[in-house]
C-alpha positions as CSV (number, residue, x, y, z in Angstrom):
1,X,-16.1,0.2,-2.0
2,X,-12.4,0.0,-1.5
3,X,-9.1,0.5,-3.1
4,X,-5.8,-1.0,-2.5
5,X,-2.6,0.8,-2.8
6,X,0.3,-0.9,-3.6
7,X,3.5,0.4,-5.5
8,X,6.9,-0.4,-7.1
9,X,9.1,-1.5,-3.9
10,X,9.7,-0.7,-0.4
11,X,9.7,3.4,0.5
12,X,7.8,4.8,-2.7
13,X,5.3,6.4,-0.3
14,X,2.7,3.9,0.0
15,X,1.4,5.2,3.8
16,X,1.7,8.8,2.4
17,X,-0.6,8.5,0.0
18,X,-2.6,6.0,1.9
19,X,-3.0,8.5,4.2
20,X,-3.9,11.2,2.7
21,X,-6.8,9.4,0.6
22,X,-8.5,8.9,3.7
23,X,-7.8,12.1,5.3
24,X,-9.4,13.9,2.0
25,X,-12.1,11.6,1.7
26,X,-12.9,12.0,5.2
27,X,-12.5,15.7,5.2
28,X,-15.5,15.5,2.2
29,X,-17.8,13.7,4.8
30,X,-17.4,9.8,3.3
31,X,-16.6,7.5,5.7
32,X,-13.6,6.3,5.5
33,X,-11.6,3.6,6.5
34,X,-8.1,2.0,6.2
35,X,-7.1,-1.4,6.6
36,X,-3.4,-2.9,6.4
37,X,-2.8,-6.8,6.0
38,X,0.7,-6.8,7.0
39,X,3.0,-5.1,8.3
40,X,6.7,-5.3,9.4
41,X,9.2,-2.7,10.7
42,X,6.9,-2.1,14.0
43,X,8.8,-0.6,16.4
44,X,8.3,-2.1,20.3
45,X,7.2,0.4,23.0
46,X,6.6,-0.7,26.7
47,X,6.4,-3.6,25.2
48,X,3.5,-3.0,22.9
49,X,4.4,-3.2,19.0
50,X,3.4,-0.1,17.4
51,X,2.7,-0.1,13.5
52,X,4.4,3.4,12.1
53,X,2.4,2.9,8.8
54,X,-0.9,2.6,10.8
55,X,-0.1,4.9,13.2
56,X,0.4,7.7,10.6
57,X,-2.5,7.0,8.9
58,X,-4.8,7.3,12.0
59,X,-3.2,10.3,13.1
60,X,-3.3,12.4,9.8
61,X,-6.9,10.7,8.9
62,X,-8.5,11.0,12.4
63,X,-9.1,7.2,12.6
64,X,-10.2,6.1,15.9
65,X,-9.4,2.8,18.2
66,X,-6.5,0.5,18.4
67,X,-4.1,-0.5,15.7
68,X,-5.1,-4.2,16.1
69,X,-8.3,-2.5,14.5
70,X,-6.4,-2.4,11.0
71,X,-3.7,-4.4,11.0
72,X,-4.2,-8.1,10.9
73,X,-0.3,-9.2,11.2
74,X,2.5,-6.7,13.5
75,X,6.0,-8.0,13.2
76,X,9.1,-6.0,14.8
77,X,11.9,-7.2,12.6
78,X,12.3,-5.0,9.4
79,X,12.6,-8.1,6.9
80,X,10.1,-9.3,4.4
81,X,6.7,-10.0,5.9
82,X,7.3,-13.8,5.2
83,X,10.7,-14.0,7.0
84,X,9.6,-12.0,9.6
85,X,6.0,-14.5,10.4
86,X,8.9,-17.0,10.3
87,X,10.7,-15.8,13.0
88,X,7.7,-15.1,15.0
89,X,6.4,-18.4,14.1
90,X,3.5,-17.1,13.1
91,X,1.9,-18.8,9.8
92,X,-0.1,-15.9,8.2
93,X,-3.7,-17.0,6.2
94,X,-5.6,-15.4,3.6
95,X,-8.9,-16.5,5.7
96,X,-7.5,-14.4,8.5
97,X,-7.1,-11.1,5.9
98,X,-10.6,-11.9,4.0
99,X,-12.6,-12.0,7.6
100,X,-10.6,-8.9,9.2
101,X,-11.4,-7.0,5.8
102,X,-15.0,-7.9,6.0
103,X,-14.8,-6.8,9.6
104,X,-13.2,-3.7,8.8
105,X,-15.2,-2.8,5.3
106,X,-18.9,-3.5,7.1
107,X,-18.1,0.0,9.3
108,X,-17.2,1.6,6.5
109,X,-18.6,2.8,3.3
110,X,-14.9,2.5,1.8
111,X,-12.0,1.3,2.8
112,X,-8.0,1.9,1.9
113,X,-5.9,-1.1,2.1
114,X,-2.4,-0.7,2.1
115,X,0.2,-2.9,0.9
116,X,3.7,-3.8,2.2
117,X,6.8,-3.8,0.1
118,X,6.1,-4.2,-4.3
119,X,2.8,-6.4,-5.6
120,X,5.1,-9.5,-6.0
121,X,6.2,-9.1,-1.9
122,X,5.9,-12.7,-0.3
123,X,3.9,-13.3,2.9
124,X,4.3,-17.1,2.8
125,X,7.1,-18.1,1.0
126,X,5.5,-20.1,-2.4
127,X,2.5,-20.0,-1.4
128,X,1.0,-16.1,-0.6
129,X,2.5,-13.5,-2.6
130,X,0.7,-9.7,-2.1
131,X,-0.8,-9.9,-5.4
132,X,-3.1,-13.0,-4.0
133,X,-4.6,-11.1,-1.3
134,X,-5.4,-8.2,-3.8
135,X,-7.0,-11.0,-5.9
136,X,-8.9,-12.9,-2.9
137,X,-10.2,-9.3,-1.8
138,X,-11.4,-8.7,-5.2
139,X,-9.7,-5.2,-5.3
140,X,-8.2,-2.8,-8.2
141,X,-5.0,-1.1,-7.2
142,X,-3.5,1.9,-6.9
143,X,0.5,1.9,-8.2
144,X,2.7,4.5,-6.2
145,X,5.7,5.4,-7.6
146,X,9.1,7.0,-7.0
147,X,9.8,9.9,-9.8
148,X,12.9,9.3,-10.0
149,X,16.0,7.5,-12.1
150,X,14.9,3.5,-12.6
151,X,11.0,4.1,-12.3
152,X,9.9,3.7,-15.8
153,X,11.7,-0.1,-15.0
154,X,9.8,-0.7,-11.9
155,X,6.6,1.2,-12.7
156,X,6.5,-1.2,-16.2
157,X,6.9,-4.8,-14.5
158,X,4.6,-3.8,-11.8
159,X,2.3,-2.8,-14.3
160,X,2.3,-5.9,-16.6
161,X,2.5,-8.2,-13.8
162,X,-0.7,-6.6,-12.4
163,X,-2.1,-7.1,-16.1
164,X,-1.0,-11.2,-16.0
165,X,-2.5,-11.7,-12.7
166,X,-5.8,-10.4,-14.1
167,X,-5.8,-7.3,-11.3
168,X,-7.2,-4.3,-12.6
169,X,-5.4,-0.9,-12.0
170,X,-7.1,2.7,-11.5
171,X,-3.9,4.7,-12.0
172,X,-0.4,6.2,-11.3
173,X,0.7,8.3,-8.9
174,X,3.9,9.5,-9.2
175,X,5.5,10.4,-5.9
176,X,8.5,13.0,-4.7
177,X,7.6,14.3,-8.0
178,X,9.5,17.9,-9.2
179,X,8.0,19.4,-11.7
180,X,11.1,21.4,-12.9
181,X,13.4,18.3,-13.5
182,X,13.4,17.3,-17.1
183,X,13.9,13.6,-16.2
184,X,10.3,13.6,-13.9
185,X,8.7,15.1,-16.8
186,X,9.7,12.7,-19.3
187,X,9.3,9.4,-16.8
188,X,5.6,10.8,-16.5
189,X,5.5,10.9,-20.5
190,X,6.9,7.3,-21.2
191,X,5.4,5.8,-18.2
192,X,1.7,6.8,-19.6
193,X,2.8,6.2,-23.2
194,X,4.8,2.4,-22.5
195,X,1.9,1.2,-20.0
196,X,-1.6,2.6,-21.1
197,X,-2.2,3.4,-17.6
198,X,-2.7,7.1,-16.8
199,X,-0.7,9.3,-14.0
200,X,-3.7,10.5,-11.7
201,X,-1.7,12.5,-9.5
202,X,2.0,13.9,-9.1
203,X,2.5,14.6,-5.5
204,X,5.6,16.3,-4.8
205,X,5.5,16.9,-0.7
206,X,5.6,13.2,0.0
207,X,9.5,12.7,0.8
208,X,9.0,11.6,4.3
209,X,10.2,8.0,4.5
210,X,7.4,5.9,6.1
């Protein structure tokens, strides 16, 4: 079994929550895994390219081995995963993601697969968009989203795109969420009430930016 989280944009708190799935489920005695297609933004140490989002994960989940393990695709520049395969001249494959998945879900009764960027993010420019490796993994998705001003917007479009593209969805969570602010209150309301699609969790402790 897996699930894959994606959310409404870049910076919701997708490797938060990633994280602490598999930390929890882990902590309940199911073992857990987490996988991440691709990622961008990895910062170059002696040389090596370290994945933050992977990195975090491992750490706060207690996921051994190397971050090759569960990450198919490291690039250093901060740009779209498409641009930055480009200027790696690297040519990224869905046959590549399916087999390291299988790889990855075969030591593991479930898996968390992580996203990069929004479900529409580009990996190959008109020709892989994030929402086809959800579909060619045969995954339903998590949506993570900001609380805040705009996120009824982004939470909507992601949601009905999701819907067109024939992806199932197993809930909202609602992230940097306050619980005394009026606005987060009501963007929980209408987001539940304009989408169908019920807020599973409200997690208010995930600020850090990762």
């Amino acid at each position: 079994m897996s699930i894959f989280i994606t959310g409404t944009g870049t910076d919701v708190g997708k490797t938060y929550v990633s994280g602490e799935i598999v930390k929890k489920l882990r902590e309940k005695g199911i073992n857990c895994g987490y996988y991440k297609p691709v990622l961008s933004g990895a910062e170059k140490v002696n040389g090596r390219l370290i994945p933050g989002d992977c990195e975090y994960v491992m750490k706060v989940s207690g996921l051994e081995g190397a971050f090759e393990d569960y990450v198919s695709y490291m690039f250093e520049p901060a740009v779209s995963p498409h641009l930055a395969a480009q200027m790696a001249n690297v040519e990224i494959s869905i046959d590549k993601i399916k087999a390291d998945y299988n790889r990855i879900q075969s030591k593991f009764n479930y898996v968390v697969v992580e996203g990069a960027g929004g479900i529409t993010c580009p990996l190959k420019l008109n020709s892989i968009l994030m929402s086809d490796v959800i579909k060619a993994l045969n995954l339903e998705i998590i949506i993570v989203a900001d609380s805040g001003l705009g996120t009824i917007n982004s939470t909507l479009l992601t949601v009905e795109y999701a819907k067109q593209q024939g992806i199932g969805i197993k809930g909202i969570i609602l992230n940097r969420y306050d619980k005394t602010n009026p606005m987060h209150l009501d963007n929980k309301k209408s987001i539940e009430i304009l989408t169908g699609i019920e807020v599973i969790e409200e997690i208010s402790c995930g600020q850090k930016k990762i």
